[in-house]
One Martini backbone bead per residue (centre of mass of N, CA, C, O) as a GRO file, in nm:
protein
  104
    1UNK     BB    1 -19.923   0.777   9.117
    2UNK     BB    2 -19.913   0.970   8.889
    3UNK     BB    3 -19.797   1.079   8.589
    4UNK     BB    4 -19.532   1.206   8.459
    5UNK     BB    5 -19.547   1.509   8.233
    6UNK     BB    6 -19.401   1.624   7.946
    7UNK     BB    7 -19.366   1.880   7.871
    8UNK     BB    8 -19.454   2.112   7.601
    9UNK     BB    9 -19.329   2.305   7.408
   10UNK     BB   10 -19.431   2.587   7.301
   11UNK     BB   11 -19.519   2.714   6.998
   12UNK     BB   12 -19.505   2.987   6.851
   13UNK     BB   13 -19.600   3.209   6.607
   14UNK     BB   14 -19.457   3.410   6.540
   15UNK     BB   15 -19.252   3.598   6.327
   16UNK     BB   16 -18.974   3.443   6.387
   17UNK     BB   17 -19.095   3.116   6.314
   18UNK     BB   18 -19.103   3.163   6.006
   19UNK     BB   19 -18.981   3.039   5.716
   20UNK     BB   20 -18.976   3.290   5.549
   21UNK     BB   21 -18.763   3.473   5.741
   22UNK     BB   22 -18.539   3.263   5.737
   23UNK     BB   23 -18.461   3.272   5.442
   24UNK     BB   24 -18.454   3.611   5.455
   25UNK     BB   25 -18.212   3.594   5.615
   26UNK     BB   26 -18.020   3.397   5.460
   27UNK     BB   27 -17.997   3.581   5.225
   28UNK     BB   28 -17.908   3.827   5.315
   29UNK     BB   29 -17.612   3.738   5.420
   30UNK     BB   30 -17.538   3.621   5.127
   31UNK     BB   31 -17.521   3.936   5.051
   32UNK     BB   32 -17.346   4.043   5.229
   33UNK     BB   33 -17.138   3.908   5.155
   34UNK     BB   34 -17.073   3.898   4.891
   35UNK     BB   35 -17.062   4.270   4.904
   36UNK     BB   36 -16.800   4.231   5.032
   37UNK     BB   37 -16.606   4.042   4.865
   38UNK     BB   38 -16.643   4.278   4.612
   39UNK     BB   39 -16.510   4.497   4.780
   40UNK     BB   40 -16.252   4.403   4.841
   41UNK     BB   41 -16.162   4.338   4.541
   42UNK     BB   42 -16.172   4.638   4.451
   43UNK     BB   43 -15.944   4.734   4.640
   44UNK     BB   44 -15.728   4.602   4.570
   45UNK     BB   45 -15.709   4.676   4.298
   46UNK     BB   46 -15.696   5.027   4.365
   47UNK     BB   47 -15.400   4.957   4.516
   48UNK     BB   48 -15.280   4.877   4.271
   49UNK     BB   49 -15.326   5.109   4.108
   50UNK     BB   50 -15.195   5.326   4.253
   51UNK     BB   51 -14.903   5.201   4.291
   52UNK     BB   52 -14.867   5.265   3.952
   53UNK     BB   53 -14.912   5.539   3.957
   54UNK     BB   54 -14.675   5.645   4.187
   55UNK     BB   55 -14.459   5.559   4.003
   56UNK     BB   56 -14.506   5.740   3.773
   57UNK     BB   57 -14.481   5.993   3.954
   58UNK     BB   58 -14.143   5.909   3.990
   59UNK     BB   59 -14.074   5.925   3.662
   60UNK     BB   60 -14.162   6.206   3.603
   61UNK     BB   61 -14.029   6.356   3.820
   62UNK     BB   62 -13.738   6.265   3.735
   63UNK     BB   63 -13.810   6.410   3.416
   64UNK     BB   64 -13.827   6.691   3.508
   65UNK     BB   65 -13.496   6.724   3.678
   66UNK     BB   66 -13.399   6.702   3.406
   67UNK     BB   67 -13.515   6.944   3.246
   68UNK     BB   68 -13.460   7.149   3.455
   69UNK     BB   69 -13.143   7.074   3.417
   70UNK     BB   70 -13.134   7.176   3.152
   71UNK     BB   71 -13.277   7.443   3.156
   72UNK     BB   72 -13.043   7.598   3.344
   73UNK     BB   73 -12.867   7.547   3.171
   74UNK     BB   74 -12.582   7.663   2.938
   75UNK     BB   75 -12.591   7.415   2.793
   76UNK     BB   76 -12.790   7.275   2.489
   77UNK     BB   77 -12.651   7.045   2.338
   78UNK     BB   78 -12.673   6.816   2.480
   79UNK     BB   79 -12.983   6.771   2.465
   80UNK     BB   80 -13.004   6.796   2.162
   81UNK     BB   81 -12.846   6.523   2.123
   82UNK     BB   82 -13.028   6.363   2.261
   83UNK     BB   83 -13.275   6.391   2.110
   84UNK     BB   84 -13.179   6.344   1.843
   85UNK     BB   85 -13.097   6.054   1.897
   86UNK     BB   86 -13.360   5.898   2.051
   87UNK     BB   87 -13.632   6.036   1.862
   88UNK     BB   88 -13.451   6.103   1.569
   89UNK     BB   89 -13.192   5.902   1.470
   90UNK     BB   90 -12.926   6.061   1.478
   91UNK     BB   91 -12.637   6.146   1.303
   92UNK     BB   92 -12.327   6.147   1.187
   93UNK     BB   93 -12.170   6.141   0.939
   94UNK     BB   94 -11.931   5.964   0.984
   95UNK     BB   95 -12.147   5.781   1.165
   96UNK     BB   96 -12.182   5.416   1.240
   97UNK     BB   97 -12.415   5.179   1.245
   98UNK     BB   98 -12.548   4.913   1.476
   99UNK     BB   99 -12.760   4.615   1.437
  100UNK     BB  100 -12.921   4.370   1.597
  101UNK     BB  101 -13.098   4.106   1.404
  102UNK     BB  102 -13.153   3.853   1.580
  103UNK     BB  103 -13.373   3.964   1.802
  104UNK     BB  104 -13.649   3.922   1.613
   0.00000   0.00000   0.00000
């Protein structure tokens, strides 16, 4: 009884089983990750600066509700006052002021 030979596979020679396909095969998907997880954390950033635009924009809008509640207002004397006193430091001839000067 002959003896029983074991098939050898042949490897193809194709394109797709040379080391140069393979190697650019695996550059790709390194690259496409690389780009893949910059693009995440860019959109994290953009999420957290939206976040902070919005914030802006309901100080802003909060901001707007109180002048134009000054400005229906018939006394403008209280808006005036108020801004006498914390934009430009104004006070009453009789009025003393204290700072806390421990704090700098």
């Amino acid at each position: 009884m002959p003896a029983k030979r074991k098939k050898k596979k042949a490897r193809g020679k194709g394109f797709f089983n040379n080391i140069p396909f393979k190697l650019v095969a695996v550059a790709l998907v390194i690259c496409c990750t690389v780009i893949s997880v910059s693009t995440e954390y860019d959109r994290m950033q953009k999420e957290e600066e939206l976040l902070s635009i919005k914030e802006k924009i309901k100080d802003y809008e909060n901001e707007n509700a109180e002048l134009q509640q000054n400005l229906e207002g018939d006394d403008m004397t209280a808006y005036i006052e108020k801004v006498a006193r914390e934009d430009f430091n104004y006070a009453y001839p009789d009025e003393q002021r204290f700072y806390d000067t421990s704090r700098n």
